[in-house]
C-alpha positions in Angstrom: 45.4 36.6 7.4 47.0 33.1 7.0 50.3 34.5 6.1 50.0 37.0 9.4 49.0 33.3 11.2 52.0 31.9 9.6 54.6 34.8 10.2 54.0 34.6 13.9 54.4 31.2 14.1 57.6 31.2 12.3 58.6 34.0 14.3 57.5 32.4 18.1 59.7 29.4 16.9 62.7 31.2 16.3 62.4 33.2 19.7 61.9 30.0 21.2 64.8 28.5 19.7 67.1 31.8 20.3 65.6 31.8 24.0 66.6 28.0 24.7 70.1 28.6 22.8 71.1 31.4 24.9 70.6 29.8 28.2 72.3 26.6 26.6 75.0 29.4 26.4 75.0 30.9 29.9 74.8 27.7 31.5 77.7 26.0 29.3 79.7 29.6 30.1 78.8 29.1 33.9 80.2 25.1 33.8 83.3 26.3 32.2 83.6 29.1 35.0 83.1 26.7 37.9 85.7 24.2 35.8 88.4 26.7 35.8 87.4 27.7 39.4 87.7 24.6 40.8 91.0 24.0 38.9 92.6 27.1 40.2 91.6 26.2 43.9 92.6 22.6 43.1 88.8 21.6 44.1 88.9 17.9 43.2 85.4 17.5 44.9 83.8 20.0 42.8 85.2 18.8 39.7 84.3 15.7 39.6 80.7 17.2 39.8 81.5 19.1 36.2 83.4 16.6 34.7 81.5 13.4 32.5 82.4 9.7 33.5 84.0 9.9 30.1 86.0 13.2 30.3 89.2 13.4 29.0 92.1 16.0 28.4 93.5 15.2 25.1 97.4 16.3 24.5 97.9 16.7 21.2 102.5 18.1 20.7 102.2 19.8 24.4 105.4 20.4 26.5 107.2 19.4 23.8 105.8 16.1 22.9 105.0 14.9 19.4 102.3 12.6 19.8 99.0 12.7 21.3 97.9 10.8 24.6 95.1 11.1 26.6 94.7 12.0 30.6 91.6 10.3 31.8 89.1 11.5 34.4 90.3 9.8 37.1 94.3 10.3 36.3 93.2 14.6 35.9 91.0 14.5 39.3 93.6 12.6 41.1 96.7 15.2 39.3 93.8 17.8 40.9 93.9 16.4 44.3 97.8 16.0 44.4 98.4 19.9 43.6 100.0 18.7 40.5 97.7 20.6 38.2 96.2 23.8 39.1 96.5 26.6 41.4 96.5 29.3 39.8 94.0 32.3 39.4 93.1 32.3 35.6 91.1 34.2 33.8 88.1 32.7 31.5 87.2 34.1 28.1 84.4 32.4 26.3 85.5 32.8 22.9 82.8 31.1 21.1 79.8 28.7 22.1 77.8 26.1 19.6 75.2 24.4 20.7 74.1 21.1 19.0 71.1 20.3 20.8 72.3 18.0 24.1 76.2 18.3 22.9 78.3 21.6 22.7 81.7 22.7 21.5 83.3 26.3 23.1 86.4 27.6 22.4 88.2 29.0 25.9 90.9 31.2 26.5 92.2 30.7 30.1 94.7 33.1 31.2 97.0 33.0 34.4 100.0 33.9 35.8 101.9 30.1 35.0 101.0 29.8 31.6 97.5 31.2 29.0 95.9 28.2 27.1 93.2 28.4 24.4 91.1 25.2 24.7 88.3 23.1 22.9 85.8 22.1 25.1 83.3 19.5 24.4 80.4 19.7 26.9 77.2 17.1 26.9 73.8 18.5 28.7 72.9 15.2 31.3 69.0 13.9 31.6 68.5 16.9 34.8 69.9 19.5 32.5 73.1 20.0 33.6 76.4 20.3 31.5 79.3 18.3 31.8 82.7 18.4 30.4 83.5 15.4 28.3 87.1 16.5 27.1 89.1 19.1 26.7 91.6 19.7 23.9 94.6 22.8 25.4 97.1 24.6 23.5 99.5 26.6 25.3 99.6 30.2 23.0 
């Protein structure tokens, strides 16, 4: 009887676990939706919204370049708000999600008519439950 005890317990921990995972998951996938969204309709309002105080795109060889630099918050909203970035009508592929528990990594492909990029998001899950990007690492493919 105790192991039947035990068993279920193990087993109402795991679906627990896989429960809160998965809608870790579908809310990290719906952020990154609303990100590209609001980059494609070059939304600067609505980004800043999904976008940590501490977001940043980090460049690592792109266009051409053979260092890295980073585009803070502020200088990518402001690109946003310009029409300098965005504008286009990409398409989102969650590639893969990982969950560690208030931080997450996804790899993204986003596909459009101006260029397809496969990025590294890093996401951070705020005190009201609600993730944020905190950078974002592109390569053009």
């Amino acid at each position: 009887m105790k192991k039947y005890i035990l068993l279920f317990a193990l087993l109402t921990v795991v679906s627990v676990s896989a429960f809160s995972q998965s809608t870790d998951q579908k809310s990290i996938t719906k952020t990154i939706e609303m990100f590209s969204k609001a980059g494609d309709a070059q939304d600067a309002n609505k980004l800043e919204v999904l976008l940590n105080e501490n977001y940043n795109v980090v460049m690592h060889q792109l266009f051409g370049s053979e260092t890295t630099s980073l585009l803070p918050r502020a200088a990518y909203i402001e690109k946003i708000r310009n029409k300098e970035f965005g504008g286009d009508n990409r398409t989102v592929t969650v590639e893969h999600v990982e969950v560690n528990g208030s931080t997450a990594v996804a790899k993204v492909l986003l596909k459009g008519s101006k260029m397809t990029v496969r990025s590294i998001f890093t996401l951070v899950k705020t005190k009201s439950g609600k993730w944020q990007l905190v950078s974002d690492m592109p390569v053009i493919v």
